[in-house]
N, CA, C and O atoms as a GROMACS GRO file, in nm:
protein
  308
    1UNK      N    1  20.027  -0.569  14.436
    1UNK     CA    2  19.886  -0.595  14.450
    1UNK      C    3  19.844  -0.689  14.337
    1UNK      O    4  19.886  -0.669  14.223
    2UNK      N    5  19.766  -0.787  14.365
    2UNK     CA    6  19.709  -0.846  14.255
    2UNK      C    7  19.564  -0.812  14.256
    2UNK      O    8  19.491  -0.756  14.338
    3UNK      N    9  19.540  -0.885  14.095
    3UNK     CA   10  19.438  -0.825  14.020
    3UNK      C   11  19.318  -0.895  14.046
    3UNK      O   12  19.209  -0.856  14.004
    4UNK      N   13  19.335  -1.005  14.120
    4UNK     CA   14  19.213  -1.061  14.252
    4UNK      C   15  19.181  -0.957  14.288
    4UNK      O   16  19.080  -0.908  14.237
    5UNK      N   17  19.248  -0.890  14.381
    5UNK     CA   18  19.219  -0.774  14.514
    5UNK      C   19  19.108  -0.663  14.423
    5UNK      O   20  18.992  -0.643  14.459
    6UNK      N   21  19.149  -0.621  14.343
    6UNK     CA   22  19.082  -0.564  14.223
    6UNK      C   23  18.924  -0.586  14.202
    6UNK      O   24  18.840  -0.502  14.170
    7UNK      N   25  18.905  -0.748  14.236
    7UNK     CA   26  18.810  -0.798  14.146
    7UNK      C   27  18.824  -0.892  13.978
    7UNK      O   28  18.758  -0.963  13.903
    8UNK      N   29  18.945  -0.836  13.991
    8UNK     CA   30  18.966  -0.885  13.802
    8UNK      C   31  19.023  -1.007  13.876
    8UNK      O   32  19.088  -1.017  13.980
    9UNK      N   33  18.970  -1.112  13.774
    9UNK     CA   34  18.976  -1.292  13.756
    9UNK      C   35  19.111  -1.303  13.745
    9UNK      O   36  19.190  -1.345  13.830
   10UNK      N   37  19.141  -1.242  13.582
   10UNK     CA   38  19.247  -1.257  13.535
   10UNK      C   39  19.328  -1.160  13.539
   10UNK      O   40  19.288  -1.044  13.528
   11UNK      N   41  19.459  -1.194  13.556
   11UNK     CA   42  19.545  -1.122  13.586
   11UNK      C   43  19.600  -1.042  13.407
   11UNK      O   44  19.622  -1.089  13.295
   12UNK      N   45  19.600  -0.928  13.458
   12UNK     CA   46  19.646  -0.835  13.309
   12UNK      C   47  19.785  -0.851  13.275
   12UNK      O   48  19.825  -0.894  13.167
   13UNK      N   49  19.857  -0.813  13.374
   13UNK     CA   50  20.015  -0.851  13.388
   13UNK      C   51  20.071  -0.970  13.359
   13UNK      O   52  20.193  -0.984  13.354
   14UNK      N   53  19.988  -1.063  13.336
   14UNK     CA   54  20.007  -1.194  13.341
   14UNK      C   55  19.986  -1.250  13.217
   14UNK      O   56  20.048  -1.342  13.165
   15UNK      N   57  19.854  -1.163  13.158
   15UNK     CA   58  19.834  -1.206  13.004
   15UNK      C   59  19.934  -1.161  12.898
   15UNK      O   60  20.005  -1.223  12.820
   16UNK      N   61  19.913  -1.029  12.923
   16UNK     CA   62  20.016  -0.973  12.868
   16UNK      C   63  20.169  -1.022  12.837
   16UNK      O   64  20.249  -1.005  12.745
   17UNK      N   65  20.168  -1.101  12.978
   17UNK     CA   66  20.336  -1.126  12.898
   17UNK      C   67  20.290  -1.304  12.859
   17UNK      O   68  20.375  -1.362  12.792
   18UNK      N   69  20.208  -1.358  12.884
   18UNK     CA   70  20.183  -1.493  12.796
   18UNK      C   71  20.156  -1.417  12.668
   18UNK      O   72  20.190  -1.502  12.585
   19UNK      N   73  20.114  -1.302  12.594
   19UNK     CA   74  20.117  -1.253  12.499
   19UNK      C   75  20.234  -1.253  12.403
   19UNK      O   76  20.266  -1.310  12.298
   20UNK      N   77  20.286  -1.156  12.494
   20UNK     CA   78  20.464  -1.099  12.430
   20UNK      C   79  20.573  -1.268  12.411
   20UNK      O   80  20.674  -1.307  12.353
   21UNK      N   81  20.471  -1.319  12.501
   21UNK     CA   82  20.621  -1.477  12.503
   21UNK      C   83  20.668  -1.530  12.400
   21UNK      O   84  20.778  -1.584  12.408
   22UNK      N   85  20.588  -1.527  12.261
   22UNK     CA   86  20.644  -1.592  12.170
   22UNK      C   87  20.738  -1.455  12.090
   22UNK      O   88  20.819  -1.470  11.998
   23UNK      N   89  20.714  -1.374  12.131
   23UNK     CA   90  20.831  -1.273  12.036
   23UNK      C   91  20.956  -1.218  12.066
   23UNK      O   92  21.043  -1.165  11.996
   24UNK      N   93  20.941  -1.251  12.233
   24UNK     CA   94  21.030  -1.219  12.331
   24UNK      C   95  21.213  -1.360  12.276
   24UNK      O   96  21.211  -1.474  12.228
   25UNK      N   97  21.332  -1.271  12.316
   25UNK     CA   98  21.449  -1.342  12.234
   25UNK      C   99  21.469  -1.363  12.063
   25UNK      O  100  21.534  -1.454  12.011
   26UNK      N  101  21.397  -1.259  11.994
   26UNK     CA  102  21.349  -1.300  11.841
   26UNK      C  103  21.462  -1.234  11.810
   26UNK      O  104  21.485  -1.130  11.871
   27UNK      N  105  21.533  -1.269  11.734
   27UNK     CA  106  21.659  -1.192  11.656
   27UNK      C  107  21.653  -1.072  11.578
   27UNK      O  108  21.536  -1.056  11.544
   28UNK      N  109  21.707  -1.006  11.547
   28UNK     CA  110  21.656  -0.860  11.438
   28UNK      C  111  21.598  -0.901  11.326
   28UNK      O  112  21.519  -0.834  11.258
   29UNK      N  113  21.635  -1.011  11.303
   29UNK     CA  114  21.566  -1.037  11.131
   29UNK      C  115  21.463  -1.117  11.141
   29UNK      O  116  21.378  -1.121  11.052
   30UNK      N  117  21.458  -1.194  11.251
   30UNK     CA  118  21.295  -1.230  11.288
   30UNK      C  119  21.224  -1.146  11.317
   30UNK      O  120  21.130  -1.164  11.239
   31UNK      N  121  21.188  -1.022  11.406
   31UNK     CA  122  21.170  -0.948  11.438
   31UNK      C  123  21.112  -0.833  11.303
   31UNK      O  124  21.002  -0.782  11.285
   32UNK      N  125  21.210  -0.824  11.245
   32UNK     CA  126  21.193  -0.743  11.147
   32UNK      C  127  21.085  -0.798  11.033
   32UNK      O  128  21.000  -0.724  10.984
   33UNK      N  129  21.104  -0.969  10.990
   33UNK     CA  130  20.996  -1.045  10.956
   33UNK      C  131  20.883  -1.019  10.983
   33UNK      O  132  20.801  -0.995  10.895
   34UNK      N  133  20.850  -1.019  11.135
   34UNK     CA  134  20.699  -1.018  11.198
   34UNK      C  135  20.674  -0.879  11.160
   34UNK      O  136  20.556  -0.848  11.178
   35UNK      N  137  20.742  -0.788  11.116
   35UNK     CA  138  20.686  -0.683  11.174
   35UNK      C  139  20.690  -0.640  10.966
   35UNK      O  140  20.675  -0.518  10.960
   36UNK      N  141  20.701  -0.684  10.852
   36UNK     CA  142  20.687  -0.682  10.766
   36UNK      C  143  20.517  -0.747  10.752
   36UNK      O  144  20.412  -0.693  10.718
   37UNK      N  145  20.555  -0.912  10.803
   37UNK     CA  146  20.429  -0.921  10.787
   37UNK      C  147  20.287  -0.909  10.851
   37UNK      O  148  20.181  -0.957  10.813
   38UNK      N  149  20.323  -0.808  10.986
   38UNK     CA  150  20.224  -0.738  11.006
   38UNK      C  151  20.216  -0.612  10.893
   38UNK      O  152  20.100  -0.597  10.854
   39UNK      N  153  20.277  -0.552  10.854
   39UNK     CA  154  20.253  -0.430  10.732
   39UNK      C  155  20.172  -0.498  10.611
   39UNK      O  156  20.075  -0.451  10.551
   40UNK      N  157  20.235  -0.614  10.592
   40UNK     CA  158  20.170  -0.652  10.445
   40UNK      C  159  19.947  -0.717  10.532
   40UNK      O  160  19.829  -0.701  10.500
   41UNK      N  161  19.994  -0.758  10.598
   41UNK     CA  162  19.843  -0.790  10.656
   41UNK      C  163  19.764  -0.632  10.680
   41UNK      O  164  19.647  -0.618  10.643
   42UNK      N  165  19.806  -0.569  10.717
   42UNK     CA  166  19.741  -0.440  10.719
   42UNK      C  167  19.710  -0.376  10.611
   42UNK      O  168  19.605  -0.313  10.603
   43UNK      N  169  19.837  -0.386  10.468
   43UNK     CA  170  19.789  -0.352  10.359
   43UNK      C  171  19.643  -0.394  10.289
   43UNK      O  172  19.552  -0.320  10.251
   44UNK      N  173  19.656  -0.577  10.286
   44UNK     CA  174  19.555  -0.646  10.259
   44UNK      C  175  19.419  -0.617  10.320
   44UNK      O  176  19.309  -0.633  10.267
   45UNK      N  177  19.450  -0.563  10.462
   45UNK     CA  178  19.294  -0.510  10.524
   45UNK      C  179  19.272  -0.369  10.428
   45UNK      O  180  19.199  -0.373  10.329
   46UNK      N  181  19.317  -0.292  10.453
   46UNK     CA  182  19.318  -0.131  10.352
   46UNK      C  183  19.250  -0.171  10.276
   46UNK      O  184  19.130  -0.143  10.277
   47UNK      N  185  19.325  -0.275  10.153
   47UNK     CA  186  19.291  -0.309  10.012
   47UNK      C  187  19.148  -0.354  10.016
   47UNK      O  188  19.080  -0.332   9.916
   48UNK      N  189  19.094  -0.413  10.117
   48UNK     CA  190  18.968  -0.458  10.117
   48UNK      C  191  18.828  -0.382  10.182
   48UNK      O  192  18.708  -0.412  10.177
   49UNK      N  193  18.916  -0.251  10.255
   49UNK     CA  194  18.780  -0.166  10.230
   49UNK      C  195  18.814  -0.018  10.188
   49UNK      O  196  18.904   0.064  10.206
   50UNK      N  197  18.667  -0.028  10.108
   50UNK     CA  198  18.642   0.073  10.020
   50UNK      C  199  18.684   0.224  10.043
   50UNK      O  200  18.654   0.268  10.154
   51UNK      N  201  18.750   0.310   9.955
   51UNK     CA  202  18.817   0.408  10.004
   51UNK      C  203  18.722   0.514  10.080
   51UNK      O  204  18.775   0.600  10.150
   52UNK      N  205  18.563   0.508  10.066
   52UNK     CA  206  18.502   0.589  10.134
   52UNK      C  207  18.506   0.614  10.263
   52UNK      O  208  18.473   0.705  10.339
   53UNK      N  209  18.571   0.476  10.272
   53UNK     CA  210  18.528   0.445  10.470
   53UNK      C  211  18.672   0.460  10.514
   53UNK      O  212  18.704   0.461  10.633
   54UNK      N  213  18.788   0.476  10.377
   54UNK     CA  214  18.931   0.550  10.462
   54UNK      C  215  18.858   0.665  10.503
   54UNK      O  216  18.829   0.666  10.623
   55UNK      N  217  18.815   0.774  10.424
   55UNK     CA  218  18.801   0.865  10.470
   55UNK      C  219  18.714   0.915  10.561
   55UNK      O  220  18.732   1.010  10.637
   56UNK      N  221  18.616   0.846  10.547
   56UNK     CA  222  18.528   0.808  10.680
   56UNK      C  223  18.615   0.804  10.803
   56UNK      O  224  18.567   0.847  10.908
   57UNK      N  225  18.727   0.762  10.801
   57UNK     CA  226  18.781   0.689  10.916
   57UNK      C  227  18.924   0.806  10.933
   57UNK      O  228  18.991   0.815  11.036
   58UNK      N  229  18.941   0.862  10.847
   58UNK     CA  230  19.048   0.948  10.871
   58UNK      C  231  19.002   1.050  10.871
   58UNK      O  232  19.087   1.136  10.894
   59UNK      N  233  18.854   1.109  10.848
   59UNK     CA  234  18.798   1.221  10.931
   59UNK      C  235  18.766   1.190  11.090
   59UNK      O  236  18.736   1.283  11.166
   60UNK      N  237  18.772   1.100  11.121
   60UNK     CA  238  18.762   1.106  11.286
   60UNK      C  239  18.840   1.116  11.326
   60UNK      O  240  18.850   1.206  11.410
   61UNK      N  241  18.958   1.029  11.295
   61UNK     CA  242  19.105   1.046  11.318
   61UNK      C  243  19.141   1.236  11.336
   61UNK      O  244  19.168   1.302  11.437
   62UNK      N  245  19.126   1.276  11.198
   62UNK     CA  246  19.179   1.405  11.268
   62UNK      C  247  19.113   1.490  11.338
   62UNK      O  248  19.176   1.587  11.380
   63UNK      N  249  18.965   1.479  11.372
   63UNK     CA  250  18.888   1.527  11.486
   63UNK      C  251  18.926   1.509  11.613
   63UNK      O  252  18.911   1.600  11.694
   64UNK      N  253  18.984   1.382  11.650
   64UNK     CA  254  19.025   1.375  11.791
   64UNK      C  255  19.173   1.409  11.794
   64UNK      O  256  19.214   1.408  11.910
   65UNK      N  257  19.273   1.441  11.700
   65UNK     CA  258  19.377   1.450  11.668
   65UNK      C  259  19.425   1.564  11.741
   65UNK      O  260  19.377   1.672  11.708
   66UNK      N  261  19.508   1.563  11.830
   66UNK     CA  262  19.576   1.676  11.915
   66UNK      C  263  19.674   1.718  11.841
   66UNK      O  264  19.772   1.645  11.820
   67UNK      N  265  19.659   1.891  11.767
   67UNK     CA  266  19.770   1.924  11.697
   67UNK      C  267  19.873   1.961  11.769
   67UNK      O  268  19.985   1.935  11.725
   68UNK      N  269  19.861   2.021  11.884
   68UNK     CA  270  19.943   2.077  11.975
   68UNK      C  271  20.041   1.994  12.003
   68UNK      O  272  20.012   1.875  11.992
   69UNK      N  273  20.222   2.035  12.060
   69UNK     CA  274  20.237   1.984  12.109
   69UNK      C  275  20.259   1.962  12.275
   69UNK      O  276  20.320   2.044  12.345
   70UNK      N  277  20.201   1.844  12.324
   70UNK     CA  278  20.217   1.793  12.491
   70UNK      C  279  20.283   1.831  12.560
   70UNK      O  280  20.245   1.863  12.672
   71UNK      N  281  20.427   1.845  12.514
   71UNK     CA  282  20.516   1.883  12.625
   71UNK      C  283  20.497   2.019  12.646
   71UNK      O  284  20.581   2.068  12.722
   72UNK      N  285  20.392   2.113  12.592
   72UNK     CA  286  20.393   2.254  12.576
   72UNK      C  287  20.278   2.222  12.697
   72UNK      O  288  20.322   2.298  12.782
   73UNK      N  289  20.195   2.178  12.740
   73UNK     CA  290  20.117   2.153  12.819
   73UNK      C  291  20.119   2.068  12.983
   73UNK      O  292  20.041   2.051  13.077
   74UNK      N  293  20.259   2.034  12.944
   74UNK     CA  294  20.315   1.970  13.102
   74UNK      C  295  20.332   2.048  13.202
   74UNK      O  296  20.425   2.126  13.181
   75UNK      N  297  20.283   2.061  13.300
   75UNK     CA  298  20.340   2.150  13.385
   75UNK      C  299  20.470   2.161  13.408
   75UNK      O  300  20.538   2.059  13.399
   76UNK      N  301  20.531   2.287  13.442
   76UNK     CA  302  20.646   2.288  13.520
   76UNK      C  303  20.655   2.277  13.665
   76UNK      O  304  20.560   2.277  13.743
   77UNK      N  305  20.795   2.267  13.695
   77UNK     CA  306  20.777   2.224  13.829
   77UNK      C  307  20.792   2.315  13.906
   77UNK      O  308  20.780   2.296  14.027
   0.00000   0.00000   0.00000
């Protein structure tokens, strides 16, 4: 089915992998690159706001936070 039939313009399936295209065939150590300097860019965000609003932000976090675990909640068959 496409995402015309839907109503949607653009196709999701479609963005998505024009997304993924430039990372897609990346070697382990490229790979591992991008994914350092996504950590260090995330640090730099942290570093730039104020620790009130971590915790601000990691009290919601564990409000919606499901302690349980899921598979204890799957049905059986």
């Amino acid at each position: 089915m496409e995402a015309r039939m839907l109503g949607i313009e653009t196709d999701p399936a479609r963005v998505a992998e024009d997304d993924v295209a430039p990372y897609r065939g990346l070697s382990a150590i490229e790979s591992h690159a991008q994914f350092i300097d996504l950590m260090n860019a995330t640090d730099l965000h942290m570093r730039s706001i104020p620790v009130l609003e971590w915790y601000r932000a990691w009290r919601a976090l564990d409000a919606v936070d499901d302690p349980g675990r899921w598979w204890e909640r799957v049905p059986s068959r």
